[in-house]
C-alpha positions as CSV (number, residue, x, y, z in Angstrom):
1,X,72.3,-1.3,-20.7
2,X,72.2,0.9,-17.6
3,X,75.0,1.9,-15.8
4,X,75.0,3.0,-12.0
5,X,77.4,3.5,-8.7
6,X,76.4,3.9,-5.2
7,X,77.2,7.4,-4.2
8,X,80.7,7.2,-2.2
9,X,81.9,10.4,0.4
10,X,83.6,12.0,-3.0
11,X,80.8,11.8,-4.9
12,X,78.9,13.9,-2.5
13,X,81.4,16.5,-2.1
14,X,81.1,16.9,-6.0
15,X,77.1,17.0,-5.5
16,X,76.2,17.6,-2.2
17,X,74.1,21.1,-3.3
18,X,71.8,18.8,-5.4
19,X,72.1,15.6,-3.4
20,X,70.5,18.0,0.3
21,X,68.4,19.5,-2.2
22,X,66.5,16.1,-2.7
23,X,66.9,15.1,0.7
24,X,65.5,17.9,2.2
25,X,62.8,17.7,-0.4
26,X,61.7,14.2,-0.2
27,X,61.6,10.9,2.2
28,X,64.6,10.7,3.8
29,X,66.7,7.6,4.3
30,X,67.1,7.0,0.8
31,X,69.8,5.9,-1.5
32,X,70.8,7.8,-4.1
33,X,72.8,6.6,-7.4
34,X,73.9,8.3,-10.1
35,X,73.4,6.3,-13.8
36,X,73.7,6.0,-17.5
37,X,70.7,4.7,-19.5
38,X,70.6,5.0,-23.4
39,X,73.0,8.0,-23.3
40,X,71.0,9.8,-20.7
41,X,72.3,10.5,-17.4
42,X,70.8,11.7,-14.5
43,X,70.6,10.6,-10.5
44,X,67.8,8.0,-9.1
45,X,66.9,8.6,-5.3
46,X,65.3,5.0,-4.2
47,X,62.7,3.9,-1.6
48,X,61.8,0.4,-1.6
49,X,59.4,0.4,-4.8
50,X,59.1,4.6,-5.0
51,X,62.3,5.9,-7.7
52,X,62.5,9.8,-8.0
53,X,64.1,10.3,-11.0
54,X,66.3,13.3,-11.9
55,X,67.8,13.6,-15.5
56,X,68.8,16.3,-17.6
57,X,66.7,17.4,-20.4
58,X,67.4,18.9,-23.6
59,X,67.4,22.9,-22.4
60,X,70.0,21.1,-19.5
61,X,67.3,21.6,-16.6
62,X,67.2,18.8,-14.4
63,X,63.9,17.2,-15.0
64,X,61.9,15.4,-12.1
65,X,59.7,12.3,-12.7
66,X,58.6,10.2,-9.4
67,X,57.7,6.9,-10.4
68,X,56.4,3.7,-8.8
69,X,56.9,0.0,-9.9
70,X,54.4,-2.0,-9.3
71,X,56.3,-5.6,-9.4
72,X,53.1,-7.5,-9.2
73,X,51.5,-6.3,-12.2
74,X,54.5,-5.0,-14.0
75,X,54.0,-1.8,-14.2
76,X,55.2,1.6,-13.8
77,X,53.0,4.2,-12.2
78,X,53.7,8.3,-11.8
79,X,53.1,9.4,-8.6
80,X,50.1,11.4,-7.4
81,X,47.6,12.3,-4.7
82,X,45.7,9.8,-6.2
83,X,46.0,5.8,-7.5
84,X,45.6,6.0,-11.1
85,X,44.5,3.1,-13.4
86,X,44.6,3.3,-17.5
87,X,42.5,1.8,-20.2
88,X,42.8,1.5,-23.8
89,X,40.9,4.7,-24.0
90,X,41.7,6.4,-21.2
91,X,42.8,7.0,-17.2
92,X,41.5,7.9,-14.2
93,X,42.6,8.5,-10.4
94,X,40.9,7.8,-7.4
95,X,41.1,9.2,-4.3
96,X,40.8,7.5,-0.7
97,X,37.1,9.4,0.0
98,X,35.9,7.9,-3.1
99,X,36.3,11.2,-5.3
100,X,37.6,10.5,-8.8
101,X,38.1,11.9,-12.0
102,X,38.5,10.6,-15.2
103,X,39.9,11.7,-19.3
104,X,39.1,9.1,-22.2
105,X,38.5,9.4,-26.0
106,X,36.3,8.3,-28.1
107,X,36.9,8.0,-31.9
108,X,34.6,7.8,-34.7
109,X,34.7,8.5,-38.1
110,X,32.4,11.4,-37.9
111,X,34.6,12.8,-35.4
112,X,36.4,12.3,-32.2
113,X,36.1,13.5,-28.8
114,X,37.9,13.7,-25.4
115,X,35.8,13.7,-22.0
116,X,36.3,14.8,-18.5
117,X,34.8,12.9,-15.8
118,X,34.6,13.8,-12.5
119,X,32.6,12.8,-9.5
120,X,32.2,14.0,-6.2
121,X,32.2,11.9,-3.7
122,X,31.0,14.3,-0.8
123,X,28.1,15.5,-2.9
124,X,27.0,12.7,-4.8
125,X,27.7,14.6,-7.8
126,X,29.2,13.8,-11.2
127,X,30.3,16.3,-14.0
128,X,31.2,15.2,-17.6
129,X,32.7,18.1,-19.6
130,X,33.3,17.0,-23.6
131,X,35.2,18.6,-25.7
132,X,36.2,18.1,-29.9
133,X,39.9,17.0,-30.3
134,X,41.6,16.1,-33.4
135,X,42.3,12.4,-32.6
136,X,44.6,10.1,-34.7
137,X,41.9,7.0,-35.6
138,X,44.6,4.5,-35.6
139,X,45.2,4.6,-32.1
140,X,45.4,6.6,-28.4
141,X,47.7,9.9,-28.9
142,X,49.2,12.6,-26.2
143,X,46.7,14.9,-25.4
144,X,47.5,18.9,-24.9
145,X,45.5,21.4,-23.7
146,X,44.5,24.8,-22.8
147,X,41.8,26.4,-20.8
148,X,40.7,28.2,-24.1
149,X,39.1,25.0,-24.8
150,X,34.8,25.3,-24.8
151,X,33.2,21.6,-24.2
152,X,30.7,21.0,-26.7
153,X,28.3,19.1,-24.2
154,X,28.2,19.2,-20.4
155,X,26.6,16.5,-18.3
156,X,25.8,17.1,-14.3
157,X,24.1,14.9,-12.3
158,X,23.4,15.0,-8.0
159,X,22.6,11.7,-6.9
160,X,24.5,9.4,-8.3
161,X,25.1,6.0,-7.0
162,X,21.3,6.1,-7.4
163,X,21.0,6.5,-10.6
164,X,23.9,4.4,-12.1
165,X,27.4,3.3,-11.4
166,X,30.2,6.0,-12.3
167,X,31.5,5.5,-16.4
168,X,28.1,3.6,-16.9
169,X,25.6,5.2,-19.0
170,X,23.1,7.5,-16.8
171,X,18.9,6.7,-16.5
172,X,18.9,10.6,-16.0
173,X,20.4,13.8,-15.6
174,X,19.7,17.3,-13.5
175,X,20.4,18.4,-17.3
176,X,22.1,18.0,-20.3
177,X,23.7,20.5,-22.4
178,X,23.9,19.5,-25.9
179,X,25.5,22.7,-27.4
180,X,26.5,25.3,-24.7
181,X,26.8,28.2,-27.0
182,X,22.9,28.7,-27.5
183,X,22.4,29.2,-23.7
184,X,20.0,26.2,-23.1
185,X,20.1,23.2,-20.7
186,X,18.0,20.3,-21.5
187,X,16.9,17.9,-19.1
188,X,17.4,14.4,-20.0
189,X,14.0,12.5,-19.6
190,X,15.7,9.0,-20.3
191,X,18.4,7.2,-22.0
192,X,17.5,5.0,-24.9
193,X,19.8,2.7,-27.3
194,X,19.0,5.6,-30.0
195,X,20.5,8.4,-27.3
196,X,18.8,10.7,-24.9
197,X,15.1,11.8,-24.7
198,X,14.9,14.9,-23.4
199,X,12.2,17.0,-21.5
200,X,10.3,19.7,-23.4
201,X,10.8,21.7,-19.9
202,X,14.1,22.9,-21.3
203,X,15.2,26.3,-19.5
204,X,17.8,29.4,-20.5
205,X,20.6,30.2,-18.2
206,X,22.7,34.0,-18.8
207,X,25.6,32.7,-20.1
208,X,28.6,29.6,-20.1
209,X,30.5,31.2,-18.1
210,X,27.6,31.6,-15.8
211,X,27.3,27.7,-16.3
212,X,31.0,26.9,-15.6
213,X,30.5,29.6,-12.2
214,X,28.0,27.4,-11.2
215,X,29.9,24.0,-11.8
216,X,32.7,25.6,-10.1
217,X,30.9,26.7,-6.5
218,X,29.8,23.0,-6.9
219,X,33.4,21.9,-6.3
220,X,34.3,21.4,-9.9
221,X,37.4,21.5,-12.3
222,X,36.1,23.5,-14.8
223,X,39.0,22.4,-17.2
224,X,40.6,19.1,-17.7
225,X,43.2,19.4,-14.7
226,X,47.1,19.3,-15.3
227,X,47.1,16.1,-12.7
228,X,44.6,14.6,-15.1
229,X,46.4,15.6,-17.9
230,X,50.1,14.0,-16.6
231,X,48.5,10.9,-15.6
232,X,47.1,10.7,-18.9
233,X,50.0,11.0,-21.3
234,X,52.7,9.3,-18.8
235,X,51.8,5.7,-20.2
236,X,52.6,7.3,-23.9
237,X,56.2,8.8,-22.7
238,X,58.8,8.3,-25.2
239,X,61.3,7.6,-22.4
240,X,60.8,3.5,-21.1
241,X,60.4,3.8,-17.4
242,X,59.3,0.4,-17.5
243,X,62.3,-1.1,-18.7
244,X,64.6,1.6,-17.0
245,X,63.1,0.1,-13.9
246,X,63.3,-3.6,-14.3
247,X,67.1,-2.8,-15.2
248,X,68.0,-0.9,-12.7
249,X,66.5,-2.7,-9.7
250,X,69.2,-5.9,-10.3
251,X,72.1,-3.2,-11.7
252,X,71.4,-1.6,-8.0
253,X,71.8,-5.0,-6.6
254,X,75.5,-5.8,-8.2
255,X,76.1,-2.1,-8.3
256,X,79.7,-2.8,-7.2
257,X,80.6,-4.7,-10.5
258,X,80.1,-1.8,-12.2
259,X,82.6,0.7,-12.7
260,X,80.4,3.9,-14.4
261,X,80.1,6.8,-12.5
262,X,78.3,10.1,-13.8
263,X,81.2,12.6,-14.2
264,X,83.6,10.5,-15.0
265,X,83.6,11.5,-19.1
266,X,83.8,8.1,-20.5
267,X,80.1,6.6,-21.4
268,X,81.6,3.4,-23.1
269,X,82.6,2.0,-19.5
270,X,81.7,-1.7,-19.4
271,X,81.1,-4.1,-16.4
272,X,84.1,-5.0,-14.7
């Protein structure tokens, strides 16, 4: 059960370094309570459906997680530049000039990958960076990475919404890379049930880092980005946002029955 009180003029004498902190930091005209939820306490800084979430993690820094509900479809959402949107296999966030990137798995039994979509929307151009990732087979995991990380296939095409609608299986490609350690690209000449069919008009470029350069002067990521990465594993948190929302939102409402308030040293308090 959640417990939560309305900040009064004491309160904010005992805070008021933190509470001008957040103020000054985020939307103003906010209300700020402080609360109790499954032996964790922290502060909540509310703005109509936006909750900025401070609690204190296990090293005792205050840890910062701005979160969204979404009532209608019952959700919670972290809060980026971009609107994120999840599948069984993956997420992806897209931006308002149609730019998006993308990180899902795939798992098989001879071996699992993770993929790194992105597509320009300026351009026209989309980059798919795969890399091999120990995957659990029984399910989606938290991903972690590094940018020591070397894809094991690279896909770039110009053109795009020409040639096939973004996360659908491309007719072609400006080239494919199939193993970027031996230096070659391979055009794709078409996709087929079986796979690609690609070109004999194969050609050698200097190096992968040359390659990733390249990608990069073309607007790229040239690594799965943290933002990616965040979006990604916040739907596997161990922490329930979900429910920490959908109890807090009516606690907030009869906040005066309740007679908790962080500081006070007793975390058994009940509602009056």
């Amino acid at each position: 059960m959640i417990k939560i009180a309305k900040f009064d003029e004491e309160d904010y004498e005992t805070y008021k370094d933190f509470v001008n902190s957040i103020k000054s930091s985020l939307e103003p005209n906010g209300e700020l309570y402080a609360f109790e939820y499954e032996r964790v306490q922290g502060y909540v800084y509310r703005i109509h459906d936006s909750f900025d979430i401070f609690m204190y993690g296990e090293d005792g820094k205050i840890q910062y997680i701005p979160v969204a509900y979404d009532s209608e479809n019952d959700i919670v959402l972290i809060e980026t530049d971009g609107d994120p949107l999840y599948d069984k296999d993956g997420a992806s966030l897209g931006y308002e000039d149609g730019s998006r990137q993308a990180l899902f798995c795939i798992y098989m039994d001879e071996g699992s990958s993770v993929s790194y979509q992105q597509y320009n929307a300026e351009t026209d151009e989309e980059l798919i960076l795969s890399y091999i990732y120990p995957l659990k087979h029984d399910g989606a995991q938290y991903l972690f990475w590094n940018d020591q990380k070397v894809p094991f296939m690279i896909m770039f095409r110009k053109d795009v919404k020409s040639r096939g609608l973004l996360g659908s299986m491309p007719k072609d490609s400006d080239y494919y890379i199939v193993n970027p350690n031996d230096s070659f690209c391979y055009p794709v000449k078409k996709f087929t049930d079986d796979g690609a069919e690609y070109s004999l008009k194969f050609w050698k470029y200097k190096s992968l880092a040359d390659m990733l350069n390249f990608l990069h002067g073309e607007g790229f990521n040239t690594s799965v980005s943290e933002e990616m990465l965040n979006v990604y594993n916040f739907r596997f948190t161990k922490y329930d946002y979900l429910s920490f929302i959908k109890e807090l939102i009516p606690a907030i409402e009869a906040e005066s029955s309740y007679t908790f308030k962080l500081g006070d040293g007793d975390s058994d308090n009940s509602v009056n």
